[in-house]
KEKE-3310 file (N, C-alpha, C; in steps of 0.2 Angstrom, whole numbers, plus 5000, padded with zeros to 4 digits):
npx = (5878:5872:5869:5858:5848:5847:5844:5830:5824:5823:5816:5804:5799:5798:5786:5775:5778:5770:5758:5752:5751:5743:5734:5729:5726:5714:5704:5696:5696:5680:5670:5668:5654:5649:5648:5637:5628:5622:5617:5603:5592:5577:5564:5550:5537:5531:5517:5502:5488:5477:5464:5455:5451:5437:5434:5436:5442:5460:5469:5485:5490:5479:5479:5493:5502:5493:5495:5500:5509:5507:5516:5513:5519:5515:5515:5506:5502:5503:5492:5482:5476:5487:5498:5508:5513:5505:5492:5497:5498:5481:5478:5483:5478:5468:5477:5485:5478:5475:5482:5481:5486:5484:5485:5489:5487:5497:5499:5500:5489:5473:5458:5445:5453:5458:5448:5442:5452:5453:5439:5441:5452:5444:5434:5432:5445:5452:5457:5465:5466:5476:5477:5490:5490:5486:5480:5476:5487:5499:5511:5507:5505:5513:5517:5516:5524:5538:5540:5542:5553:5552:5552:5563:5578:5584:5576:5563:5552:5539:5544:5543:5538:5540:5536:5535:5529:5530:5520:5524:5524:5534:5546:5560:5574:5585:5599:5590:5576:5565:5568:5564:5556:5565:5554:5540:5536:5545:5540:5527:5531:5539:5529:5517:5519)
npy = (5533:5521:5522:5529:5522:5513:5520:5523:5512:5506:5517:5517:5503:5506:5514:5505:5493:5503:5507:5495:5488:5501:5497:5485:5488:5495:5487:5478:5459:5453:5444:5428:5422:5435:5438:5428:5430:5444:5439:5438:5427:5417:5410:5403:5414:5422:5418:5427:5432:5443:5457:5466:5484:5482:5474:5461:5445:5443:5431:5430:5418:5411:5416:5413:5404:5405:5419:5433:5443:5458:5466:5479:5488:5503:5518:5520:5531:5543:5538:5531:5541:5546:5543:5542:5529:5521:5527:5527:5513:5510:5516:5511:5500:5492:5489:5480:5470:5465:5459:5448:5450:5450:5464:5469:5479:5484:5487:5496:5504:5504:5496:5505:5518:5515:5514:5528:5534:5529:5533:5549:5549:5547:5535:5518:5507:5497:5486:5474:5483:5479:5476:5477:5473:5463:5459:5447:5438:5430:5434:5448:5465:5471:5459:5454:5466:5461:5449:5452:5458:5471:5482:5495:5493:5499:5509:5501:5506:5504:5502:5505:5499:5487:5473:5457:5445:5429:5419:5407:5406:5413:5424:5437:5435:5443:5438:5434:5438:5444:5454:5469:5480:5494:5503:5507:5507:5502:5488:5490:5493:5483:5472:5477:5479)
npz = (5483:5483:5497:5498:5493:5501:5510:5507:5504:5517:5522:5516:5519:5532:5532:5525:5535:5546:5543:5543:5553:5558:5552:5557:5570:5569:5560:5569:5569:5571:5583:5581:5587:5588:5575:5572:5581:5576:5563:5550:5553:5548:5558:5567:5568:5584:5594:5597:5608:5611:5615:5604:5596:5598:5608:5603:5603:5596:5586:5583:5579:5570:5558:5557:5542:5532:5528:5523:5534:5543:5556:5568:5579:5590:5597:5608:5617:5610:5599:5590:5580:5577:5572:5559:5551:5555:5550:5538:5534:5536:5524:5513:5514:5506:5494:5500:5507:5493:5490:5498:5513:5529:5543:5557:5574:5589:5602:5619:5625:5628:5626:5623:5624:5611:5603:5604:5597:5585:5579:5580:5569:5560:5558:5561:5560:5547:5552:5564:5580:5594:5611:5623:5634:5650:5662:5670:5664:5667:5665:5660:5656:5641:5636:5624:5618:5624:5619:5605:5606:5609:5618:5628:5632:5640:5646:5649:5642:5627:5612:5595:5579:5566:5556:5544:5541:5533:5521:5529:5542:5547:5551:5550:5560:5572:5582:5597:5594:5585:5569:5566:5552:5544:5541:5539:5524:5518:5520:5514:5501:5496:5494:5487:5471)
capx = (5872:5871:5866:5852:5843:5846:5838:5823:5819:5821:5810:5795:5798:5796:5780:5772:5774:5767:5754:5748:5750:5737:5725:5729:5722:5707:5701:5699:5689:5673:5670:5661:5649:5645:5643:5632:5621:5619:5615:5597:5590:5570:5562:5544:5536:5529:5510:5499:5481:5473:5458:5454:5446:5430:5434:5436:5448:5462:5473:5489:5490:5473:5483:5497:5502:5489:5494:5507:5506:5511:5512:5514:5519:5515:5516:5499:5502:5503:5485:5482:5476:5493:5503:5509:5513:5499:5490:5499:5495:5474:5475:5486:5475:5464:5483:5489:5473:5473:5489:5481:5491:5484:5486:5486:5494:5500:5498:5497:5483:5468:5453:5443:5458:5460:5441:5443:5459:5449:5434:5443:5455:5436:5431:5436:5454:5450:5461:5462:5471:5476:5479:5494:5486:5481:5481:5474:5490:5505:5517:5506:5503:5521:5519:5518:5528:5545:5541:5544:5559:5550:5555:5570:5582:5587:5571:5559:5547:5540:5546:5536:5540:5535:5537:5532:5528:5527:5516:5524:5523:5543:5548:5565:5576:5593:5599:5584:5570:5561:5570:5558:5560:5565:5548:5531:5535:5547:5535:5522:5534:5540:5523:5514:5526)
capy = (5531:5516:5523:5532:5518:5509:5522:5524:5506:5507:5524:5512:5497:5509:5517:5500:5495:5508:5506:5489:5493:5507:5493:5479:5492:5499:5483:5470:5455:5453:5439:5423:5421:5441:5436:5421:5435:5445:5436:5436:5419:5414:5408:5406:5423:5423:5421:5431:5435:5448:5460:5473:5489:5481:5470:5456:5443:5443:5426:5429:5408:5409:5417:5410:5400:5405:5424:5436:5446:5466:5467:5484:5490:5509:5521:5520:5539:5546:5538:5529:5544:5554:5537:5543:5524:5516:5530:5524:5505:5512:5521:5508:5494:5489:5486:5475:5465:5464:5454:5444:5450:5454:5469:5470:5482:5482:5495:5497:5509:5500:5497:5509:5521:5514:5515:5535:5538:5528:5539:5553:5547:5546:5529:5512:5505:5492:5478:5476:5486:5476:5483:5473:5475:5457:5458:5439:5435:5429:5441:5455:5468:5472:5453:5454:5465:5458:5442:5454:5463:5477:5485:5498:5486:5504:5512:5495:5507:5500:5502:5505:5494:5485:5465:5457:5435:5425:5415:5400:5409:5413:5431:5436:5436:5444:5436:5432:5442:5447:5460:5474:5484:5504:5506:5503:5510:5497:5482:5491:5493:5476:5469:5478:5480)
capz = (5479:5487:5504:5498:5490:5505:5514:5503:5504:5524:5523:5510:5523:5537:5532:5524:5544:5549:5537:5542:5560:5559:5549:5561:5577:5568:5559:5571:5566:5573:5586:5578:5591:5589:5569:5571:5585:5572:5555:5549:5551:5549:5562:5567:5573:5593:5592:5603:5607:5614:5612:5600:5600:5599:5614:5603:5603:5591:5589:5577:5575:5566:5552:5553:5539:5529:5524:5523:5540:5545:5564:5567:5585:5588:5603:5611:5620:5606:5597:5583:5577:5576:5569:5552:5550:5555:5545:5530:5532:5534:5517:5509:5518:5499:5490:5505:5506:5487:5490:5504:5516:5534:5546:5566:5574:5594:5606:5626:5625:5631:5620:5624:5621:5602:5601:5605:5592:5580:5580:5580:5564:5554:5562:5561:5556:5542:5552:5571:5584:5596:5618:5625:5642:5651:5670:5669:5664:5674:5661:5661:5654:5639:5635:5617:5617:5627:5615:5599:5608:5608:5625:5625:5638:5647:5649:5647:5637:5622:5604:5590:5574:5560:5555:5541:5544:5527:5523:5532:5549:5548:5554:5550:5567:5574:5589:5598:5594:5580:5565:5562:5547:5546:5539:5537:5519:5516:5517:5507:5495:5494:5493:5483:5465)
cpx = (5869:5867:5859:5848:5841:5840:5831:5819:5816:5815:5803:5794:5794:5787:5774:5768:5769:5758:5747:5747:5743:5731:5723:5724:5714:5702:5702:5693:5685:5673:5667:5656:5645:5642:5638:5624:5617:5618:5609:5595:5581:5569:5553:5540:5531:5523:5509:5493:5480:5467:5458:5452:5438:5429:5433:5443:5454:5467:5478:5489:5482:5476:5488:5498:5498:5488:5499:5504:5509:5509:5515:5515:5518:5514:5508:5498:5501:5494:5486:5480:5481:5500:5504:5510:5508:5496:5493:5496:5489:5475:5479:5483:5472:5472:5484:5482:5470:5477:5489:5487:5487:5487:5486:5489:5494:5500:5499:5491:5478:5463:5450:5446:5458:5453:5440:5446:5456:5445:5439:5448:5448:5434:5436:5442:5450:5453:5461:5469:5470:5479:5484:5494:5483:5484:5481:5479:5497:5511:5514:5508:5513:5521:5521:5523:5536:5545:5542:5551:5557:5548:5562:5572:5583:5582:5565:5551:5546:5540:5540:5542:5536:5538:5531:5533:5526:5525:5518:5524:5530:5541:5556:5568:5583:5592:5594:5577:5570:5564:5564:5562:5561:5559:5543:5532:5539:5545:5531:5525:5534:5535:5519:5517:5520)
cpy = (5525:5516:5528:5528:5513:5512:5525:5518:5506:5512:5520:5508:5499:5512:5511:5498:5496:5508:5499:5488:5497:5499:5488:5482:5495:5495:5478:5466:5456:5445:5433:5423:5428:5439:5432:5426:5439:5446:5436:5430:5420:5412:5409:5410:5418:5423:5423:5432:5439:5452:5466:5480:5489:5477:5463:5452:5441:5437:5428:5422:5408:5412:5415:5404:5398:5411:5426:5441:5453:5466:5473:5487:5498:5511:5523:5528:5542:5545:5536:5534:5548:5550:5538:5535:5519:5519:5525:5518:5508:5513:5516:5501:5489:5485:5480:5470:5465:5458:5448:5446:5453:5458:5469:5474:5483:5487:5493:5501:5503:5500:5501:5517:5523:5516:5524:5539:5535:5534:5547:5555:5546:5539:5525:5511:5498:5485:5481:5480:5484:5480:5474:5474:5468:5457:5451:5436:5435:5436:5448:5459:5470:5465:5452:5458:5463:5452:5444:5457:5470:5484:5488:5494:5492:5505:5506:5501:5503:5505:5502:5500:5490:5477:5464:5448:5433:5420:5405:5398:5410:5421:5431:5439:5438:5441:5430:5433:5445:5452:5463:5478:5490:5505:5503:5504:5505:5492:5483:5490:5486:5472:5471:5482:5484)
cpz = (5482:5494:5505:5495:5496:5511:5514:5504:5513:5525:5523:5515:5530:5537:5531:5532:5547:5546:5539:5550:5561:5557:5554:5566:5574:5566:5561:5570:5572:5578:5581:5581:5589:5581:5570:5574:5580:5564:5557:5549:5551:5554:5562:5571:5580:5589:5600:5603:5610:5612:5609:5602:5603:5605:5611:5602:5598:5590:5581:5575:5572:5558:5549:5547:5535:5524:5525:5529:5540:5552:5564:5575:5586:5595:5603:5614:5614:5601:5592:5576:5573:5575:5562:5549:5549:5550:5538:5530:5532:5528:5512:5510:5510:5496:5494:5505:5500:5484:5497:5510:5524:5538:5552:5567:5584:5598:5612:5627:5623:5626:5620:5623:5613:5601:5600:5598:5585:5577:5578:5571:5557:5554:5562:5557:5552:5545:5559:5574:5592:5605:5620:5633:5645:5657:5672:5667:5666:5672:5661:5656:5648:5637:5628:5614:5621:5621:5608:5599:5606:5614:5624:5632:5641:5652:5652:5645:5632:5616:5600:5583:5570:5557:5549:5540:5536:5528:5526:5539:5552:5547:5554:5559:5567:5580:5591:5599:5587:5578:5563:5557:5548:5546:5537:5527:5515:5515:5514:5502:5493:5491:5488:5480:5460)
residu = (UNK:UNK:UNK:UNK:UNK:UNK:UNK:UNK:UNK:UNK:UNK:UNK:UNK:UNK:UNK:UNK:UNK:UNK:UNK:UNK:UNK:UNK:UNK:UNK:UNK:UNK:UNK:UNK:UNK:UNK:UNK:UNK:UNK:UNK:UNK:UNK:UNK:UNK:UNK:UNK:UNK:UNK:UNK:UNK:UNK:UNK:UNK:UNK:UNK:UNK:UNK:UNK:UNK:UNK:UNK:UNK:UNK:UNK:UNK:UNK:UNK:UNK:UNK:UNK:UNK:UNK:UNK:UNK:UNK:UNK:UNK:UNK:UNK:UNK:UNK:UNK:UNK:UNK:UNK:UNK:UNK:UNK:UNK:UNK:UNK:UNK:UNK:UNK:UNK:UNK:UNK:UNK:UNK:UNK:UNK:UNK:UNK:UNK:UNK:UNK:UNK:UNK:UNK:UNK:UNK:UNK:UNK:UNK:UNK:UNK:UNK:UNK:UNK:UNK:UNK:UNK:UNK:UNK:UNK:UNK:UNK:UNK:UNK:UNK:UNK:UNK:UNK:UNK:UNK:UNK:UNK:UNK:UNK:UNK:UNK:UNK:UNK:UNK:UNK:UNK:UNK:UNK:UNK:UNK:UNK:UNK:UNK:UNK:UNK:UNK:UNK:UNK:UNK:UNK:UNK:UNK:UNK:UNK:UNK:UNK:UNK:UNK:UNK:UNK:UNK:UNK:UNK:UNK:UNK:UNK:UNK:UNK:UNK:UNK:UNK:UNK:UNK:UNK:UNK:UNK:UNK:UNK:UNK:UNK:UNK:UNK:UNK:UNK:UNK:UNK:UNK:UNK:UNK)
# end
């Protein structure tokens, strides 16, 4: 009798092990430096200028610190016409500027370009559409977006994405670049309850 309780416990003992063993290999902590890279922190968002559709100039630090911001990055190939996103901010544009909140949104595609996909979409966009295009400048053309992180690292295409700067000119950050949200659908929401 004896010798089976002993080797019931040894069995329980054995498995336990085994048991913690398996968790030890599977969950292994997380570096600290890798936690600190990717915690949310505030920080204040990258300004930018550039020119609109209309060829005029558009300065994100005229805003800052003065409204709540949507920048809005979108595949210029594609057209601001055929951006179910950007569409959404246009048609939601009254709510959001109801709630003070400005609009830009960030393209490669040339002004001339945006001027086209406009037109075509039933004219002008209510808020500016901005070309990340500047020969004139040392960084060149992708400037704004490389300072949003909005370059894929493999390809160096640019990302589309959505950010949203409260009114103290703070942008939430991973790492070292700018957190865009999932969705343009997500900051409407949040903002206008």
């Amino acid at each position: 009798m004896k010798d089976r309780r002993l080797i019931v416990v040894v069995a329980i003992g054995g498995l336990i092990a085994a048991v913690c063993a398996a968790r030890m290999l599977t969950n292994k902590p997380q570096d600290y430096a890798m936690q600190v890279a990717e915690a949310t922190v505030m920080r204040p968002a990258p300004g930018f200028e550039a020119l609109d559709a209309n060829n005029h100039l558009v300065r994100l630090g005229s805003w800052l610190g003065r409204h709540r911001i949507i920048v809005y990055f979108f595949d210029g190939d594609q057209g601001a016409d055929n951006d179910v996103d950007l569409l959404r901010l246009r048609d939601r544009f009254s709510d959001l500027q109801a709630q003070d909140v400005k609009v830009v949104g960030v393209t490669v595609a040339i002004p001339q370009v945006n001027r086209a996909a406009m037109e075509r979409a039933g004219g002008d966009f209510p808020f500016p559409l901005i070309s990340d295009v500047d020969p004139q400048s040392a960084e060149g053309t992708l400037r704004i977006h490389r300072h949003w992180g909005r370059l894929d690292p493999v390809t160096d295409k640019p990302l589309s994405g959505a950010f949203l700067i409260d009114r103290k000119g703070q942008v939430a950050y991973v790492g070292t670049t700018p957190k865009p949200y999932d969705n343009v659908e997500l900051i409407i929401d949040a903002i206008v309850k």
